[in-house]
KEKE-3310 file (N, C-alpha, C; in steps of 0.2 Angstrom, whole numbers, plus 5000, padded with zeros to 4 digits):
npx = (5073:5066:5055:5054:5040:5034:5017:5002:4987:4971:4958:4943:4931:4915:4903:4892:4882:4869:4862:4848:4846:4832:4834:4839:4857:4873:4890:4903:4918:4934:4950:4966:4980:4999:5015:5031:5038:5039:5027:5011:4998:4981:4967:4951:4938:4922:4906:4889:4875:4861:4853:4838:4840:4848:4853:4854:4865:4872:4884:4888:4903:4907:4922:4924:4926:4938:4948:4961:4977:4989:5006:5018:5028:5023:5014:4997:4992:4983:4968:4959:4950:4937:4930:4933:4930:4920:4914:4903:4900:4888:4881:4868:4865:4852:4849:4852:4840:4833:4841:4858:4863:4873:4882:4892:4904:4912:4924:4927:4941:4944:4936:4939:4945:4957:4959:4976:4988:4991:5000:4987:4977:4981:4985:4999:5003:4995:4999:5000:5007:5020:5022:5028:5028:5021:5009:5004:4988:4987:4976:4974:4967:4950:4937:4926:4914:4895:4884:4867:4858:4865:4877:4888:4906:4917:4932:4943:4959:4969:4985:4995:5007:5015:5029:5033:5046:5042:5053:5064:5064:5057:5051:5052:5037:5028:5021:5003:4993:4979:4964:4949:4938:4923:4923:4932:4949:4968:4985:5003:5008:4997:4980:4961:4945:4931:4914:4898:4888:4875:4858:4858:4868:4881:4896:4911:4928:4941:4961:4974:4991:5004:5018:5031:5049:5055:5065:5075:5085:5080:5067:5066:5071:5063:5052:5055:5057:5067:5062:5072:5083:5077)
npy = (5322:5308:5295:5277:5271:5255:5247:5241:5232:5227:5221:5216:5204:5203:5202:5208:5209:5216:5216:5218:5218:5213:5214:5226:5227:5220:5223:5216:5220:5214:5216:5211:5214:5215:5215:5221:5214:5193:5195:5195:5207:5210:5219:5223:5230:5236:5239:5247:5245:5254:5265:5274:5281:5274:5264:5247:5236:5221:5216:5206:5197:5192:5183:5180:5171:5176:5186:5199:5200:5214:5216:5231:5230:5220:5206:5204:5193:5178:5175:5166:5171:5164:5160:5168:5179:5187:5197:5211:5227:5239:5254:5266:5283:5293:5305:5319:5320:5315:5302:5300:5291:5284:5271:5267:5255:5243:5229:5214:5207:5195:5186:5188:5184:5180:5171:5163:5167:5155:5139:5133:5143:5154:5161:5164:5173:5161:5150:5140:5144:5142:5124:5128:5141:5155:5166:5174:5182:5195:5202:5218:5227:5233:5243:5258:5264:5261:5265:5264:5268:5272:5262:5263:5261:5262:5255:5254:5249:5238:5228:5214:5209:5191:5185:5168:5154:5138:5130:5138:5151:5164:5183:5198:5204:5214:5230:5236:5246:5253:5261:5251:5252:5255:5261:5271:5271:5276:5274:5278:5267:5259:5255:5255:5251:5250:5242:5246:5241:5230:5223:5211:5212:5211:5219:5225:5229:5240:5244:5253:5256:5261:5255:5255:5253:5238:5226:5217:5214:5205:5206:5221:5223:5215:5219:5231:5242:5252:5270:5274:5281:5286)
npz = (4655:4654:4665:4667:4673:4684:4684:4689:4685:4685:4679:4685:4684:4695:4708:4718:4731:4738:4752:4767:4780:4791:4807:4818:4819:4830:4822:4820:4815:4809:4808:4803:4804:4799:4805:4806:4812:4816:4825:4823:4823:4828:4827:4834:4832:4835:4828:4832:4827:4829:4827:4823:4811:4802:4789:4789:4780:4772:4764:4749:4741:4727:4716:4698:4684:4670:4670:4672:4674:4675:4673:4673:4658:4649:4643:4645:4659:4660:4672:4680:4693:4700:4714:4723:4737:4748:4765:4771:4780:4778:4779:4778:4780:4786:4792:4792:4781:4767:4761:4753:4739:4739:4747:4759:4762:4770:4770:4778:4782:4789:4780:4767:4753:4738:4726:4721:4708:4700:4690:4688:4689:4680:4668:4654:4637:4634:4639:4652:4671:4675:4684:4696:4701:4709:4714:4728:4733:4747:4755:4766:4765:4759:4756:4752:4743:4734:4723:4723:4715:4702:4701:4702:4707:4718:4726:4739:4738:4747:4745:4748:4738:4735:4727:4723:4719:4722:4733:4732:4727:4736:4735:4743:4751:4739:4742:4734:4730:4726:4716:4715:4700:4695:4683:4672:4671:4673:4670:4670:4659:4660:4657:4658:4659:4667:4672:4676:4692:4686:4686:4690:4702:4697:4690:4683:4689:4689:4692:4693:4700:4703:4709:4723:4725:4730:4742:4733:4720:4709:4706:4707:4694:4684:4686:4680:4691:4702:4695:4679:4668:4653)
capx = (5074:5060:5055:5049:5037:5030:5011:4999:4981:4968:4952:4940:4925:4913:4897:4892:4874:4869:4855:4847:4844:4826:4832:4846:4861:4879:4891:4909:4923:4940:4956:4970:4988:5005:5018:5038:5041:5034:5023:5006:4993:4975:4964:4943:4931:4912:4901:4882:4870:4854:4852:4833:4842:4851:4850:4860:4864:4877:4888:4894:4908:4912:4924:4922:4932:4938:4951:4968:4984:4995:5011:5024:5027:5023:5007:4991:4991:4974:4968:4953:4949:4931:4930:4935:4925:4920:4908:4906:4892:4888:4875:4865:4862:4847:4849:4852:4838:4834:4849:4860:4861:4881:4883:4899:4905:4920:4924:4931:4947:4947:4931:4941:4949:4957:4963:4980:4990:4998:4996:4978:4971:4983:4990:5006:5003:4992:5002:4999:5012:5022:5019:5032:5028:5015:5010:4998:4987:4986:4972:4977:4959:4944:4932:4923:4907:4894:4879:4863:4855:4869:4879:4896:4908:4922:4931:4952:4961:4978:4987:5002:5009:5018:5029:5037:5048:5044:5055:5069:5066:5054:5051:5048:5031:5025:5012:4998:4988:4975:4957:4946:4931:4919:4923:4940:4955:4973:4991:5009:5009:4992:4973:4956:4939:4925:4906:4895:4882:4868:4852:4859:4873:4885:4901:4918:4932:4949:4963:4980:4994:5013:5024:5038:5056:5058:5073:5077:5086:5080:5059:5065:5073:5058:5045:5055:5058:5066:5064:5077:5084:5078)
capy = (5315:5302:5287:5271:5268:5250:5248:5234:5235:5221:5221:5210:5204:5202:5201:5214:5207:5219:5213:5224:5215:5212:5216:5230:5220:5220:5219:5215:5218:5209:5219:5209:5218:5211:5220:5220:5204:5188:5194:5199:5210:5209:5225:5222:5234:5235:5243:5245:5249:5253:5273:5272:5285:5272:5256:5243:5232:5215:5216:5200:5200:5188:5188:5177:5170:5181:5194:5198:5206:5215:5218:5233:5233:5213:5203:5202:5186:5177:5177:5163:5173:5161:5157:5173:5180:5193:5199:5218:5230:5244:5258:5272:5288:5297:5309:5326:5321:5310:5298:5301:5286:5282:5265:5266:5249:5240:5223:5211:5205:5188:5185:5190:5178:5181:5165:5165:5164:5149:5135:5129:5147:5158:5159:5170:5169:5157:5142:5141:5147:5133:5123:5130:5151:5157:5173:5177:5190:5195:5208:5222:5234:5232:5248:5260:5266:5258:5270:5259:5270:5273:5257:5266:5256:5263:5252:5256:5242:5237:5222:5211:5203:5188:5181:5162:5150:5134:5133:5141:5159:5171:5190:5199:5206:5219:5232:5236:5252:5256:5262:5247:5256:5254:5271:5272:5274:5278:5274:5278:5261:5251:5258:5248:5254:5243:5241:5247:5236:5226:5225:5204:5214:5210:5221:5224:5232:5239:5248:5253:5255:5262:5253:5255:5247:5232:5224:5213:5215:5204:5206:5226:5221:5209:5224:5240:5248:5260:5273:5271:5287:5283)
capz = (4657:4657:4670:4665:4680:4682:4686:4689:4684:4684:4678:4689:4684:4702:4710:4723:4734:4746:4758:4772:4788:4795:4813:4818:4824:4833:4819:4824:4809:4813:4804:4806:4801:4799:4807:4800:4814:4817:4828:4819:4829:4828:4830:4834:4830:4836:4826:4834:4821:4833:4824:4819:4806:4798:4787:4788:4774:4771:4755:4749:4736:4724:4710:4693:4679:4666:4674:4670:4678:4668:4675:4669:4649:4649:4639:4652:4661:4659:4678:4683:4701:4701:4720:4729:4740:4754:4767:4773:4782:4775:4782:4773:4785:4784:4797:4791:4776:4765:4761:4746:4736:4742:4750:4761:4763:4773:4771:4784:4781:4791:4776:4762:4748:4733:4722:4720:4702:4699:4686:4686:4688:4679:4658:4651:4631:4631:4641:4660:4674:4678:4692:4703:4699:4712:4715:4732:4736:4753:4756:4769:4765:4754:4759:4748:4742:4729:4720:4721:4709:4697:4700:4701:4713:4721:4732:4741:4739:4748:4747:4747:4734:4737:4723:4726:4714:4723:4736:4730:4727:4738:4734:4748:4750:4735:4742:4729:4733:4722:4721:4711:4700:4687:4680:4667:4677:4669:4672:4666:4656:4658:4658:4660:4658:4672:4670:4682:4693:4683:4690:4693:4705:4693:4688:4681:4692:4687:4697:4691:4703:4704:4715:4727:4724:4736:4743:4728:4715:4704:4707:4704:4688:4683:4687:4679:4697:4701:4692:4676:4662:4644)
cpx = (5068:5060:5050:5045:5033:5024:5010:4992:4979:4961:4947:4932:4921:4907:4898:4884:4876:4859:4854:4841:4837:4828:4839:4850:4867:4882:4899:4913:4930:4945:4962:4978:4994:5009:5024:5041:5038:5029:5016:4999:4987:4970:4955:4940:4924:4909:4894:4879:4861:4849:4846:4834:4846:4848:4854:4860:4872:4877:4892:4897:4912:4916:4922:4926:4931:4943:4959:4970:4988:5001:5018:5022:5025:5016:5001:4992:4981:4972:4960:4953:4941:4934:4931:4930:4926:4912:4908:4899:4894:4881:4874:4861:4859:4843:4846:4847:4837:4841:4849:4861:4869:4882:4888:4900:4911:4921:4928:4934:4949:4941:4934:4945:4949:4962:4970:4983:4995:4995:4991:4974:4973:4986:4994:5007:5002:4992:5001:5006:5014:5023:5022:5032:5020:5014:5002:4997:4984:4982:4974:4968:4954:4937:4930:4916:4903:4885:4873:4859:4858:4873:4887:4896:4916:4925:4939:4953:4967:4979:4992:5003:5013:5024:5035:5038:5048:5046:5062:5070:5057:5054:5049:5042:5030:5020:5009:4994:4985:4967:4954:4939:4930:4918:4930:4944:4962:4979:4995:5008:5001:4986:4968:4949:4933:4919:4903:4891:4877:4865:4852:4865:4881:4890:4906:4923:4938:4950:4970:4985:5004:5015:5031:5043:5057:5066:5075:5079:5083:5071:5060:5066:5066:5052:5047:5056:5064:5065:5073:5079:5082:5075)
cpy = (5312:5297:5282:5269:5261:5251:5243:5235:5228:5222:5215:5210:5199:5205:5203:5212:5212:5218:5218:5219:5218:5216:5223:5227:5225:5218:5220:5215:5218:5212:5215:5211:5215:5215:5215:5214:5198:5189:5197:5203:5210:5215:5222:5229:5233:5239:5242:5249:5251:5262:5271:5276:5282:5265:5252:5238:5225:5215:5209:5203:5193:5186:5180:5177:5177:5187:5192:5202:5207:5220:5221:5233:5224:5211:5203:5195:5185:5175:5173:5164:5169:5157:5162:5176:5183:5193:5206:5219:5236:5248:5264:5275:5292:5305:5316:5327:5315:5307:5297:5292:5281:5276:5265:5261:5247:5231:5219:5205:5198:5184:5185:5185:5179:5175:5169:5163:5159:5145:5133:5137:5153:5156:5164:5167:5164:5151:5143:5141:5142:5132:5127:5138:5151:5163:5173:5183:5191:5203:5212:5228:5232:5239:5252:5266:5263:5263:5267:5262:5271:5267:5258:5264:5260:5260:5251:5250:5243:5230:5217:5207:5195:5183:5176:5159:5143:5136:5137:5147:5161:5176:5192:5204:5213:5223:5236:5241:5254:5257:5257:5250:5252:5257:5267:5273:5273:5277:5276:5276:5259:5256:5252:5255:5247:5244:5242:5242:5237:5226:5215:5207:5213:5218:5221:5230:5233:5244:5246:5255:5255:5260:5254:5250:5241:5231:5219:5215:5213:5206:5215:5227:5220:5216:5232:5246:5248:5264:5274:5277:5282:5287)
cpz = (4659:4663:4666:4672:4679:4685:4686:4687:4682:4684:4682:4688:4691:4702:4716:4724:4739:4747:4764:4776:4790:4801:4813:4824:4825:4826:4821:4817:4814:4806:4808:4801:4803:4799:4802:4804:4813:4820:4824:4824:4823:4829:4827:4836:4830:4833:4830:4830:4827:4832:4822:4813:4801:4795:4785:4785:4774:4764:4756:4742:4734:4717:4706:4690:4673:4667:4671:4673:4673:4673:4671:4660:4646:4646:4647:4654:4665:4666:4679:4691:4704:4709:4726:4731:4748:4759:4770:4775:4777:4778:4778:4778:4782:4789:4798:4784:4771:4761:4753:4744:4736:4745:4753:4762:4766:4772:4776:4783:4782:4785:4770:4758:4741:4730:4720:4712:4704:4692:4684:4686:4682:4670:4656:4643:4631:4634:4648:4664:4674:4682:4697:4705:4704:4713:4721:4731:4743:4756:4764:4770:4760:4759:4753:4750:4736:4730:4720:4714:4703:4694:4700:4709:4712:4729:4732:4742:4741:4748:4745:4743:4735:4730:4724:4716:4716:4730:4738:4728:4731:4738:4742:4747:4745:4738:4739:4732:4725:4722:4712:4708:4695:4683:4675:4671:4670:4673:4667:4660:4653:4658:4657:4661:4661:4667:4677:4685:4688:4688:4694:4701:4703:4692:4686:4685:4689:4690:4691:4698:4703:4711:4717:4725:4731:4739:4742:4723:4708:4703:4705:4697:4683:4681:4683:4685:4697:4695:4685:4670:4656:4638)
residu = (UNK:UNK:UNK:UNK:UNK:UNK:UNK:UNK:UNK:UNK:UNK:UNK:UNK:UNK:UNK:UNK:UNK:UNK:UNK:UNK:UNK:UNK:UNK:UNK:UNK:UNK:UNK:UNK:UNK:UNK:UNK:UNK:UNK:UNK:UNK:UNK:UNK:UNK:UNK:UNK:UNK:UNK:UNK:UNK:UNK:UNK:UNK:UNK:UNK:UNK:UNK:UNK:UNK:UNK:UNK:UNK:UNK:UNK:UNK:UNK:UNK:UNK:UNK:UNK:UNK:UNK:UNK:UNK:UNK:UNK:UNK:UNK:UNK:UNK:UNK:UNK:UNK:UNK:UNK:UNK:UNK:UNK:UNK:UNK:UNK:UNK:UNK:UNK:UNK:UNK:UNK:UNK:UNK:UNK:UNK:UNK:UNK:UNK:UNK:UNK:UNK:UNK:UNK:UNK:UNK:UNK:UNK:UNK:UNK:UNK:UNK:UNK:UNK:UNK:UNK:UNK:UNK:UNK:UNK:UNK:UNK:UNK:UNK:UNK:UNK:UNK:UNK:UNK:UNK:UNK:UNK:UNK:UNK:UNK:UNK:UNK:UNK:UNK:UNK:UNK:UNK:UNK:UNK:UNK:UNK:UNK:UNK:UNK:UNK:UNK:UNK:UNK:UNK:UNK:UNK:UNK:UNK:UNK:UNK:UNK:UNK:UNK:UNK:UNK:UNK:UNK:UNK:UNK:UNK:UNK:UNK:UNK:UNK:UNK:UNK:UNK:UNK:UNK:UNK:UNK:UNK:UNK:UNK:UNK:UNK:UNK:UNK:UNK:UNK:UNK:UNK:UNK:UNK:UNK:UNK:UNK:UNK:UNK:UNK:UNK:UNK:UNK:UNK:UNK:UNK:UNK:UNK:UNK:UNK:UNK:UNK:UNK:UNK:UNK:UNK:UNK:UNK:UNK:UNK:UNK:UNK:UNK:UNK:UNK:UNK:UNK:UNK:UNK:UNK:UNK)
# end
């Protein structure tokens, strides 16, 4: 017996600066998590960079037209993500020796923006979504590592789907776990092959992704979930 598993996988072409602060500073990341009520908690984190063992660097992150999302066994829909955009630290320890060439990075959440699909940014064969089809992304994680010397980018993504019809149909929220590289990654269904950083800071990222069934009928229907005999 087979499964038809649906996936999600999206290629993203993006721009990755990292800068390394003159002074050694306070930096403060703001993680803000949404529970299953109305109420939403907030959790704050200090980091102090002040280790003369380390070096502390600011990653921006911004993404660029040209991306697609392909959902399930469905055509790619054409994905203009120009405008999003992030900020992160990131520190490179040198403690135990000179420092591997790994950039760990974290970005901060309340900093984070990914354009949503809808009509002006988004195309399914070729025609634009119409007006009243939306689709949010609501980031939950963005962390990683990024290789200065090699350019290879690994960076954990989570984050909530949101898909609306106007004001008459909402999905409830899809959550998307995947890890975004510039390496080949493989799915089920979908596959994607990135670009490493250029010496502009320039890259391609792609993530595949198997998701959980919701609690809707039709959005499981729509996406191939559950699991199905064929």
């Amino acid at each position: 017996m087979n499964c038809k598993i649906n996936s999600l996988s999206s290629p993203i072409p993006c721009k990755l600066c990292t800068k390394k602060p003159k002074l050694r500073r306070r930096n403060t990341i703001l993680f803000s998590i949404s529970s299953s009520g109305k109420q939403q908690k907030t959790i704050s984190t200090s980091t102090r960079i002040e280790n003369p063992t380390s070096e502390a660097y600011t990653v921006s992150f911004k993404t660029e037209k040209g991306c697609k999302l392909a959902i399930s066994r469905y055509p790619d829909f054409e994905y203009d993500a120009e405008g999003g955009m992030g900020t992160g630290i990131a520190a490179k320890v040198t403690e135990n020796g000179p420092a591997n060439n790994d950039l760990p990075v974290s970005f901060d959440l309340e900093s984070l923006y990914i354009p949503p699909l809808t009509s002006s940014t988004a195309k399914f064969l070729g025609l634009p979504l119409p007006p009243f089809l939306k689709i949010e992304v609501v980031p939950e994680a963005l962390h990683g590592s990024i290789n200065q010397e090699s350019g290879k980018v690994d960076l954990e993504f989570k984050a909530k789907f949101l898909f609306s019809a106007g004001s008459l149909y909402k999905a409830p929220p899809l959550l998307v776990k995947t890890v975004l590289t510039s390496e080949e990654t493989k799915g089920t269904m979908k596959s994607g092959r990135g670009r490493r950083l250029d010496k502009e800071g320039k890259c391609r990222l792609v993530g595949v992704a198997t998701v959980d069934p919701i609690d809707d009928f039709f959005m499981n229907s729509f996406l191939g979930i559950p699991c199905v005999p064929c």
